[in-house]
C-alpha positions as CSV (number, residue, x, y, z in Angstrom):
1,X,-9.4,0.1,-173.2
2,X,-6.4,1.2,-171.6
3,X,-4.3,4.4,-171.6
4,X,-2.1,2.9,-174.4
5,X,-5.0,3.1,-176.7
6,X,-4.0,6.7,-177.5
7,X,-1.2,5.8,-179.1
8,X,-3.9,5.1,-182.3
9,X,-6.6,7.2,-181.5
10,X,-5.3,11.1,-181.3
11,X,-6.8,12.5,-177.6
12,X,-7.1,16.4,-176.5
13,X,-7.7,16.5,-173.2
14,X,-8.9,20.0,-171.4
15,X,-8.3,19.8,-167.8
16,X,-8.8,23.2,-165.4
17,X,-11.1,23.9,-162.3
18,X,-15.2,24.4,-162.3
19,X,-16.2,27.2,-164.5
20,X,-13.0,27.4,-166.4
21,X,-14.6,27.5,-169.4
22,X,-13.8,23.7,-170.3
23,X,-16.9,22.5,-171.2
24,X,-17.8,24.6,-174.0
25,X,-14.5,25.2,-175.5
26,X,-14.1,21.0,-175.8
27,X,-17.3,21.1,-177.4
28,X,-16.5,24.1,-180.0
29,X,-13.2,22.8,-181.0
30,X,-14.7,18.8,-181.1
31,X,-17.2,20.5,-183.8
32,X,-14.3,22.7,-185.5
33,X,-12.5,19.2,-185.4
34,X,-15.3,16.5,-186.0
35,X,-14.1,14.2,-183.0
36,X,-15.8,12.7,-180.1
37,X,-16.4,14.1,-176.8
38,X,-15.8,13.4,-173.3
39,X,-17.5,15.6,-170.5
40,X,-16.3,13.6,-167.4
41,X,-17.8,16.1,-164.8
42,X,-20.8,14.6,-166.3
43,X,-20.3,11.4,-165.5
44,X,-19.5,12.0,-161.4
45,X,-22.5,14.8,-161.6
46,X,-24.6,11.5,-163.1
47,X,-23.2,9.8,-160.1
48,X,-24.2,11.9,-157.3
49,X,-27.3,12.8,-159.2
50,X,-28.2,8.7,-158.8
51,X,-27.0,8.4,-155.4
52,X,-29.9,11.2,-155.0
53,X,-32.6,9.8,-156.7
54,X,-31.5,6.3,-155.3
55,X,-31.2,7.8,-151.8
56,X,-27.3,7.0,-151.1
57,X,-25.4,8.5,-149.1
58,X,-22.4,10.6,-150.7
59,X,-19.8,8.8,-148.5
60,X,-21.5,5.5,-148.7
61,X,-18.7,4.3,-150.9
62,X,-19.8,0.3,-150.9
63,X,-22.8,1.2,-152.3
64,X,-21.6,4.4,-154.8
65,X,-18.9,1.8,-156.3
66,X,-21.3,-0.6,-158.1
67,X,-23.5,2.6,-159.1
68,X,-20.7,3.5,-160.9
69,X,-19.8,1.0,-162.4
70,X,-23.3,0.3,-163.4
71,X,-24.3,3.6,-164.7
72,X,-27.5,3.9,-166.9
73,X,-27.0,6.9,-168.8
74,X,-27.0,8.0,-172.4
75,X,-25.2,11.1,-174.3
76,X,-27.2,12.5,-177.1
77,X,-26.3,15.1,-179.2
78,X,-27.9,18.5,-178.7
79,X,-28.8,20.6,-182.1
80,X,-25.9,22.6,-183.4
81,X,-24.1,24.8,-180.9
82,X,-26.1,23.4,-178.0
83,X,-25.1,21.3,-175.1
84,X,-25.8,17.3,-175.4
85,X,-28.8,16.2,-173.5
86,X,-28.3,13.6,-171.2
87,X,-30.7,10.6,-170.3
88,X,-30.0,8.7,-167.1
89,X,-32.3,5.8,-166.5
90,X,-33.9,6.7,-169.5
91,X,-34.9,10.6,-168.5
92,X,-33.9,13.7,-169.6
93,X,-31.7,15.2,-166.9
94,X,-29.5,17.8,-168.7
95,X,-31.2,20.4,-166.4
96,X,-30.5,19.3,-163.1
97,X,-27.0,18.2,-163.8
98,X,-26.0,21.9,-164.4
99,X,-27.4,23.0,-160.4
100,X,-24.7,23.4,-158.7
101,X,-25.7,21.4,-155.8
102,X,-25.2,18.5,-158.3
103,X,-22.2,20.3,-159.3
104,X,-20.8,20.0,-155.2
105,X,-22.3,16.5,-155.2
106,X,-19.8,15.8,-158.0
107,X,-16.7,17.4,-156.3
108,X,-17.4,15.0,-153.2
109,X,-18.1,11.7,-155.3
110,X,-14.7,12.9,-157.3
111,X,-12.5,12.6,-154.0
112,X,-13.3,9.0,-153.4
113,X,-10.8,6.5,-154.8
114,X,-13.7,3.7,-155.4
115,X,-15.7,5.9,-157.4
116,X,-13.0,7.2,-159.5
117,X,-11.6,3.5,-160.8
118,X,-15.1,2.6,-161.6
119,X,-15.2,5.4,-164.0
120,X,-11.6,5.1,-165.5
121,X,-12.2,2.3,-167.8
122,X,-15.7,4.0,-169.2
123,X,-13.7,7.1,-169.4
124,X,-10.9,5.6,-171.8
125,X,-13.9,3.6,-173.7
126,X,-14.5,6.6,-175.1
127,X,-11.7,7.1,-177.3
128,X,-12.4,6.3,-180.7
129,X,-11.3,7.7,-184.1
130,X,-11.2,10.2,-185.5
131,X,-10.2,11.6,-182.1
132,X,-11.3,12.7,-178.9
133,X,-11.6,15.9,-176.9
134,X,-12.1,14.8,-173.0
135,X,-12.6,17.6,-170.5
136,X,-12.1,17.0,-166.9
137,X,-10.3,17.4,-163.9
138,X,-7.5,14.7,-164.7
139,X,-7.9,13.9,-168.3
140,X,-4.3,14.6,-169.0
141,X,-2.6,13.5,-165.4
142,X,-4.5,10.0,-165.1
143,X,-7.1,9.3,-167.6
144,X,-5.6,9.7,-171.1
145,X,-1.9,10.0,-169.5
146,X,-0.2,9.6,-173.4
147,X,-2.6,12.1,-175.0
148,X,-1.3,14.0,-178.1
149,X,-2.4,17.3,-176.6
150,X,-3.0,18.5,-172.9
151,X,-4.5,21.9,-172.0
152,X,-4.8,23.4,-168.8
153,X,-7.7,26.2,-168.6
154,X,-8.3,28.3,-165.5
155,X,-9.1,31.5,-165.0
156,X,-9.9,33.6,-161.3
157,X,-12.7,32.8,-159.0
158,X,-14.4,35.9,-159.5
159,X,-14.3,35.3,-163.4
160,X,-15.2,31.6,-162.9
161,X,-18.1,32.9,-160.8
162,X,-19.4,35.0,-163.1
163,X,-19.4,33.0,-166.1
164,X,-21.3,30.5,-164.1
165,X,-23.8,33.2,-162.8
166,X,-24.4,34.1,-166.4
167,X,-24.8,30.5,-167.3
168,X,-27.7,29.2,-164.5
169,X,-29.7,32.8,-164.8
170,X,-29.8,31.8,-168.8
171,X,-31.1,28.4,-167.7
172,X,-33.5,29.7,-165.3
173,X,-32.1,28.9,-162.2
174,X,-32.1,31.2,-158.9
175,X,-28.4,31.9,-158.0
176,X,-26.3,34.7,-156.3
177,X,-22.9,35.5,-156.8
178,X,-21.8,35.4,-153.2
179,X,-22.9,31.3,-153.0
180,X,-21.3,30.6,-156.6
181,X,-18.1,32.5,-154.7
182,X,-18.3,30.3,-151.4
183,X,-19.4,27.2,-153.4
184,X,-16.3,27.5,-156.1
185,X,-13.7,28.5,-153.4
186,X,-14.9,25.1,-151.6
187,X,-15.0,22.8,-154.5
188,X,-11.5,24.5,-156.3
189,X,-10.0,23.4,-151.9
190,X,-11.8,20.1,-152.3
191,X,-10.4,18.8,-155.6
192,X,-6.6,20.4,-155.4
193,X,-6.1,19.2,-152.0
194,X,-8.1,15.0,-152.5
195,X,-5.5,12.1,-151.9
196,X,-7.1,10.7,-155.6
197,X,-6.1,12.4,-158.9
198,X,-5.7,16.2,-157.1
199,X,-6.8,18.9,-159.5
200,X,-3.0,20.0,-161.3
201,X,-1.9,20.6,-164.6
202,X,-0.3,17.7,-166.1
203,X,3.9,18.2,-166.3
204,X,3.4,18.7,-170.1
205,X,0.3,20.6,-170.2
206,X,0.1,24.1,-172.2
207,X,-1.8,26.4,-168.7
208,X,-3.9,29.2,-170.4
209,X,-5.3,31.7,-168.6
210,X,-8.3,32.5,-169.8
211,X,-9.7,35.4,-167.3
212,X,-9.3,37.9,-170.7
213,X,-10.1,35.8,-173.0
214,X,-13.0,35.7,-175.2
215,X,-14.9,32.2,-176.1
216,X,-13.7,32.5,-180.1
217,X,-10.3,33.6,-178.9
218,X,-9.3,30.4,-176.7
219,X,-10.7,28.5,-179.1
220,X,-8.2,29.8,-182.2
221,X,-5.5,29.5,-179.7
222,X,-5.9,25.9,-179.3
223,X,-7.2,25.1,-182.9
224,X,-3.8,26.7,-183.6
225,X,-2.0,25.0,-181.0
226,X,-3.3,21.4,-182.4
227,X,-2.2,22.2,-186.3
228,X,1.1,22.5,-184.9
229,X,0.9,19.1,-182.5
230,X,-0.9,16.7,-184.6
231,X,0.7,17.4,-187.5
C-alpha cells in the first residue's frame, strides 16, 4: 500500500514526542470513531524488544533490517478502555513494551534509516476502512503524508514526565522522576535532531498543547476538529 491509498481510506494521524499523551487519545477517539488503529511506537519498541531477546545489537543494522521486515507480532484488542495486548512470537509482551528501557531502545532503532523503510510499508498496510487513527512520530510528515487530518500533541517535559510516572507506578514498575526527566530530555534530542524522519509537526498539522489539558478535553477538541474536516 502506498501513501496514495489515503485518498480512499480517511487517515488521522497523531504525531508529538514520548508521553504526549498520543497513545491514549488515538485510542479514545478510534473508539468514539469506530476506525482502526496504528500505534507505531509499538512496532520499533517490538523491534528493539526482538533485537533483545534475539541478542542483536541496536546498531547492528544488517541484522535489525530483516527483523523488521520479518516481524512476528500480533495486535489484539484489550477489553473496553484498555490498551491492546500485544503478542510477539506468539507471547504476551504488552508489559515490557511499556519499560522505558524498551521505550529508549525504540528511540535508537527509530534513527536508523534501514529500520524505518522496513516498517513503512507495514505501517501503510494498515489503513483500511472505515478509517484509521495512526499515532507516531512521523505519521503525518512521511507515513500517511496525504492524510485527511494531522495532529500535533506535545506538552512540557516536566508534564510528559509525570504522566509517564503515573502510568509505570500504575503498571507496577519501579521509576523516579529524575530518570523519566533525563531519559525524555534524551530521547525528545535523539528523535528531533535524526537525519531519518526528525520528530516535527507536519506543515499542515493542527500543534495542540496539551500541558492543561484534561484526557476528555483533547479528545472533544479533536472529535470536533474531525466533524469539521471529514465532512
Amino acid at each position: 500500500m502506498t501513501a496514495n491509498n489515503t485518498a480512499s481510506v480517511p487517515v488521522i494521524t497523531i504525531d508529538g514526542p514520548t508521553a504526549s499523551g498520543k497513545g491514549t487519545i488515538a485510542r479514545l477517539l478510534a473508539q468514539r470513531l469506530g476506525w482502526h488503529i496504528l500505534d507505531s511506537g509499538a512496532l520499533y519498541r517490538l523491534v528493539a524488544l526482538a533485537a533483545e531477546k534475539h541478542s542483536i545489537a541496536l546498531d547492528d543494522v544488517e541484522s535489525l533490517q530483516p527483523l523488521a521486515a520479518h516481524l512476528d507480532v500480533e495486535f489484539v484488542a484489550g477489553e473496553g478502555a484498555e490498551e491492546m495486548v500485544v503478542l510477539l512470537e506468539g507471547e504476551d509482551v504488552t508489559l515490557e513494551l511499556r519499560a522505558e528501557t524498551c521505550g529508549n531502545g525504540a528511540s535508537k532503532v527509530a534513527a536508523l534509516p534501514a529500520v524505518r523503510a522496513a516498517l513503512l510499508e507495514r505501517q501503510r498496510a494498515f489503513a483500511q476502512s472505515p478509517g484509521l487513527i495512526a499515532d507516531g512520530r512521523d505519521m503525518g510528515t512521511v507515513v500517511f503524508p496525504g492524510a485527511a487530518v494531522k495532529v500535533f500533541l506535545t506538552a512540557s517535559a516536566g508534564e510528559r514526565a509525570r504522566r509517564r510516572y503515573n502510568q509505570l507506578k500504575d503498571k507496577g514498575l519501579d521509576v523516579t522522576m529524575r530518570d523519566l526527566l533525563e531519559e525524555i530530555a534524551e530521547r525528545d534530542e535523539r528523535d528531533c535532531n535524526r537525519a531519518a524522519s526528525p520528530l516535527v509537526p507536519a506543515e499542515d498539522a493542527v500543534v495542540l498543547d496539551t500541558s492543561d489539558l484534561g484526557i476528555d478535553e483533547v479528545v472533544d477538541h479533536l472529535w470536533n476538529l474531525c466533524q469539521v474536516r471529514l465532512n
